[in-house]
N, C-alpha and C positions, 0 to 999 in steps of 0.2 A: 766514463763515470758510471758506477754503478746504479740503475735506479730505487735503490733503496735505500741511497742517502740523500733522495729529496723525499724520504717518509716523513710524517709523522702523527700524531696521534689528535686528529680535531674529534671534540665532542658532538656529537650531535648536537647539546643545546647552543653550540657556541654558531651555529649556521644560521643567520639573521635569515627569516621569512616573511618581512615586511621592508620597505626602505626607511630611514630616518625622516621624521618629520620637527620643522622643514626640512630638504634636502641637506643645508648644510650644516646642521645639527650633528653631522654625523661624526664621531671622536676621527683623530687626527692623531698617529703616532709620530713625531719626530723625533730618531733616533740621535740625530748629531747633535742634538739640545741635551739639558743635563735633569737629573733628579725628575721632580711632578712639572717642569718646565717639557717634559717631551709631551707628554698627553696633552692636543690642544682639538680642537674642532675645525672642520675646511673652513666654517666663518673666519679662520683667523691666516688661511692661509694666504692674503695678500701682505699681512705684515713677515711673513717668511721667506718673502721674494723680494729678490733685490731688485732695483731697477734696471732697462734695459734687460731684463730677462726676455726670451723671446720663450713665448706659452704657446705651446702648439695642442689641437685639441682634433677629434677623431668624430666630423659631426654627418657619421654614418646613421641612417633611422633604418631602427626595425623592423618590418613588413610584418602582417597580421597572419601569417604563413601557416598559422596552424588549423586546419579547418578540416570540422568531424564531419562526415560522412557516411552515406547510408546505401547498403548491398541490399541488391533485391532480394526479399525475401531470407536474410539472413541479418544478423545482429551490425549494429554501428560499429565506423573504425573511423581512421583518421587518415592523413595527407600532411605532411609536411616539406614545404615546397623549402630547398635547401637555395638553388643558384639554376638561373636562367644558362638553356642548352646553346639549342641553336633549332630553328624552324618551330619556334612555338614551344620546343619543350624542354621539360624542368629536370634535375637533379633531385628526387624526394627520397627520404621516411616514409613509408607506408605501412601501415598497421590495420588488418592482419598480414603480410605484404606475400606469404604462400596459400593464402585459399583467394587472391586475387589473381586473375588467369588474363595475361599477355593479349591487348584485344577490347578487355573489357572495358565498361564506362561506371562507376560510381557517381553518384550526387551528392554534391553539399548537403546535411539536412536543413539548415537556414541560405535561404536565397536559391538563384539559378545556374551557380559557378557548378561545374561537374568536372570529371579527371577520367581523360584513355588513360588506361594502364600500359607500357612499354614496357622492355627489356630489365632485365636484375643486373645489377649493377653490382661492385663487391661493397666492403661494407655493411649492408645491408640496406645500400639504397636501390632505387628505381626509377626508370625514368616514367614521365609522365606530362600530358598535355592538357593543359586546361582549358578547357571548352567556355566559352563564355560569350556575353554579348558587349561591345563597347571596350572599356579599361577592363587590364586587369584589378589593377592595385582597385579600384573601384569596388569590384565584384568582390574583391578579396576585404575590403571594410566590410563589407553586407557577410559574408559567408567565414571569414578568418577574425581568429584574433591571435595575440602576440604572443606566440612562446615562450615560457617560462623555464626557466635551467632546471634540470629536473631533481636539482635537490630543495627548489622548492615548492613545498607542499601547499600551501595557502593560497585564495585566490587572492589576486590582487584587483580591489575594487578597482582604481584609476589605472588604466593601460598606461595615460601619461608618464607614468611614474618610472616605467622600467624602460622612456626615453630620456635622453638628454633634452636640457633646455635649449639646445643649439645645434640640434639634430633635423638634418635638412633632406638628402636626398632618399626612401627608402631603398634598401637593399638588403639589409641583414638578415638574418635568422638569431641575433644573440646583440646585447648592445654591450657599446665598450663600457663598463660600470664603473668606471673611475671616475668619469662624467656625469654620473646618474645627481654624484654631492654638487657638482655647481650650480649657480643660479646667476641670474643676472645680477644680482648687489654683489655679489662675490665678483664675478666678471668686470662691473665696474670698478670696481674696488683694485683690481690687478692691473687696468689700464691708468686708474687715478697715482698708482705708486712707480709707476715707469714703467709696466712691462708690456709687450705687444703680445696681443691672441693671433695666432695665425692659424689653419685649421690643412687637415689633411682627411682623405677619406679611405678606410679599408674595411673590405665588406666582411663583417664578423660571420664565420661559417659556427658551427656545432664540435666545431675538434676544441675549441676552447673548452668544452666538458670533456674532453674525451682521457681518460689516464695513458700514459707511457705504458706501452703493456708490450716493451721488450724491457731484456737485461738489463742492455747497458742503452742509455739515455741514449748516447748518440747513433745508434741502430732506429728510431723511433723517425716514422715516415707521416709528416702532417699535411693534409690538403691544402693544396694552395689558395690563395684565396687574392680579390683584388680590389690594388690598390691605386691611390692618385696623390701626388704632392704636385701642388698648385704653385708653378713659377714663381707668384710672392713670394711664399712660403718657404720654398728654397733660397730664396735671397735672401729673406731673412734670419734662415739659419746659418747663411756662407759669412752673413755680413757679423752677426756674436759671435762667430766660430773667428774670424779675422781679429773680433777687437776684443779676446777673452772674455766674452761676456757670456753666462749659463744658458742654457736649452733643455725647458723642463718640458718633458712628456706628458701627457694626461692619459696615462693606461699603457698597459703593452702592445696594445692596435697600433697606437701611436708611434710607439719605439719600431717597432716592424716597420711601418708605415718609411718610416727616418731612415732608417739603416738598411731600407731595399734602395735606397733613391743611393744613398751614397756608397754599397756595393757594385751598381752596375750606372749608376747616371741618370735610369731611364726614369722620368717622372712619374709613368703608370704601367701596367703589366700586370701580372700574376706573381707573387711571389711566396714561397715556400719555406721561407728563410728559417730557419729553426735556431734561435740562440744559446745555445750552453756555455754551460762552466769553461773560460780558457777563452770565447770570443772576443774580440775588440769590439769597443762602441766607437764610431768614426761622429757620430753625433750628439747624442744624447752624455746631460750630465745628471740631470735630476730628473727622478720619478714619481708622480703619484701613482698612487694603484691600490687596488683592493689585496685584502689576504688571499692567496690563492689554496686551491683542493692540492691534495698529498699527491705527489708522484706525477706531477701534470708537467707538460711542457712550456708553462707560464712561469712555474718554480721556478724550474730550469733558466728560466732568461734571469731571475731575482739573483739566482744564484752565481749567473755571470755578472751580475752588474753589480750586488754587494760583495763576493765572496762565502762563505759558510757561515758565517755573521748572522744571515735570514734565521738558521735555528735561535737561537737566542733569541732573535728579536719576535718572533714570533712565538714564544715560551711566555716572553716576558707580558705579551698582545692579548696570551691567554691568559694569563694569571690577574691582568689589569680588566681583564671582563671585557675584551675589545670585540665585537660582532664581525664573523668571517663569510668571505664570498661574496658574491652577488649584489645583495642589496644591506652588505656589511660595513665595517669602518675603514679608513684608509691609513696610511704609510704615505712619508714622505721622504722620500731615498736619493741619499748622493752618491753618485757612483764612485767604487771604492777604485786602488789603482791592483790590478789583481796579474797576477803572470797569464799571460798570450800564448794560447795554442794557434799555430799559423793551421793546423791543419781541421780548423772547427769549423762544422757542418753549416753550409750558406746557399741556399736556392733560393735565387731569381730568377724572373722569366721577365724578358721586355716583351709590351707590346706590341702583337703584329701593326705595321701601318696599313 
């Protein structure tokens, strides 16, 4: 597939820079509904699920990973701690990342968390080890805060905000933002009409921003990143999947999440899985999710699971004033029945034991 037919043309103003208040305030496109009966708010998405829906949900937390930093005698930069190495050290962003020389140590300017600088990485990441006393994650409240996608611009006064309500272990550098709309009344609300939450974990990395920057989509190589589906979890998607009953996703963390487990079996691992046009879903039927960025490898998965359909719906998304990205509005997506390429791009990595 070429990558220029998951272009298209988002406005700048249409890029929501605050989240929806309350959270599920935030508009709700459902396409298989008919006429102003599609525009509805997540408030309303327990009346859109059937019962016995098994709700799977991605309650990855964000790590405060982003912390500025101060060169002797030379101007502040920053650290952006990506994914735990091995012996203490990290996967980072570094900025300015070539006047920092192999060796050296930088300071947090808030607190006593500091960073050896190691080896260049491609990418443009670095490795790097943080010096500290006690906890990290600790040191990393005092000296880090939460990274923001970098289209947007505004502070966000509440850091809460850009986690989920049901975000438990940290780990991420990015959160799954399909989650960001639910709240607990919405949550009860899904258990009061039949459906079961069950939750999976996949550690959001920064390729989530990152554009398709080959030709063709399926040339485009995404970091792996990892993941955990929790024994329940998979019962209870083996046991809808037996009695025809839906498996909706809450974001594409999720769907990854689902469809590494039921490519290779292994519950946790690394997986790289990259979904395009022409994939099978062995799991997933319904999606929430936010509007995704032009040419991204998120499309790419909408475009497997609705077909080319996403253009339209997202024309229509723009013309109804709907807020894209991040802390945008959502979509509520059934998966369309679309033609199978056997030979479509799928990397999982099981877990060493």
């Amino acid at each position: 597939m070429d990558t220029s037919e998951l272009d298209y043309e988002l406005p700048e103003a249409a890029v929501a820079q605050h989240p929806a208040e309350p959270r599920d305030a935030a508009r709700l496109f459902v396409p298989i509904l008919d006429g102003a009966d599609r525009h509805r708010h997540v408030s309303d998405l327990p009346s859109l699920v059937e019962p016995g829906t098994v709700v799977v949900l991605n309650d990855t937390r964000v790590l405060p990973a982003r912390v500025a930093v101060r060169r002797p005698g030379s101007s502040d930069g920053e650290v952006l701690l990506l994914e735990a190495a091995s012996d203490g050290w990290w996967e980072a962003l570094c900025r300015p990342s070539r006047k920092l020389r192999e060796g050296s140590v930088v300071h947090a300017v808030v607190g006593d968390l500091a960073f050896e600088l190691g080896a260049t990485l491609d990418d443009g990441r670095r490795m790097v080890r943080p010096v500290h006393q006690g906890d990290l994650l600790a040191a990393l409240d005092v000296s880090g805060v939460v990274p923001l996608p970098p289209y947007v611009h505004e502070r966000l006064d509440d850091p809460e905000r850009y986690q989920t309500v049901f975000a438990r272990v940290p780990g991420s550098v990015a959160a799954p933002t399909a989650g960001l709309h639910l709240t607990p009344a919405v949550l009860d609300r899904l258990r009061d009409v039949g459906a079961e939450l069950h939750r999976v974990e996949l550690v959001v990395g920064l390729d989530t921003f990152r554009p398709i920057s080959t030709t063709r989509v399926e040339d485009h190589v995404i970091h792996s990143e990892q993941y955990t589906v929790p024994p329940s979890t998979w019962d209870a998607v083996t046991a809808a999947r037996d009695d025809g009953r839906p498996v909706l996703a809450v974001g594409t963390t999720t769907v990854r999440s689902l469809e590494s487990m039921a490519a290779t079996g292994a519950p946790s691992g690394r997986t790289s899985l990259f979904i395009t046009p022409g994939d099978r879903f062995a799991v997933v039927d319904r999606l929430l999710t936010n509007f995704h960025l032009p040419r991204s490898s998120l499309l790419a998965l909408i475009e497997a699971f609705t077909g080319p359909v996403w253009r339209d719906l997202y024309g229509e998304a723009l013309a109804a004033g709907y807020r894209f990205l991040s802390f945008g509005d959502a979509m509520l997506l059934d998966r369309a029945e679309v033609e199978v390429d056997a030979t479509a791009t799928r990397s999982v990595e099981e877990e060493p034991a």
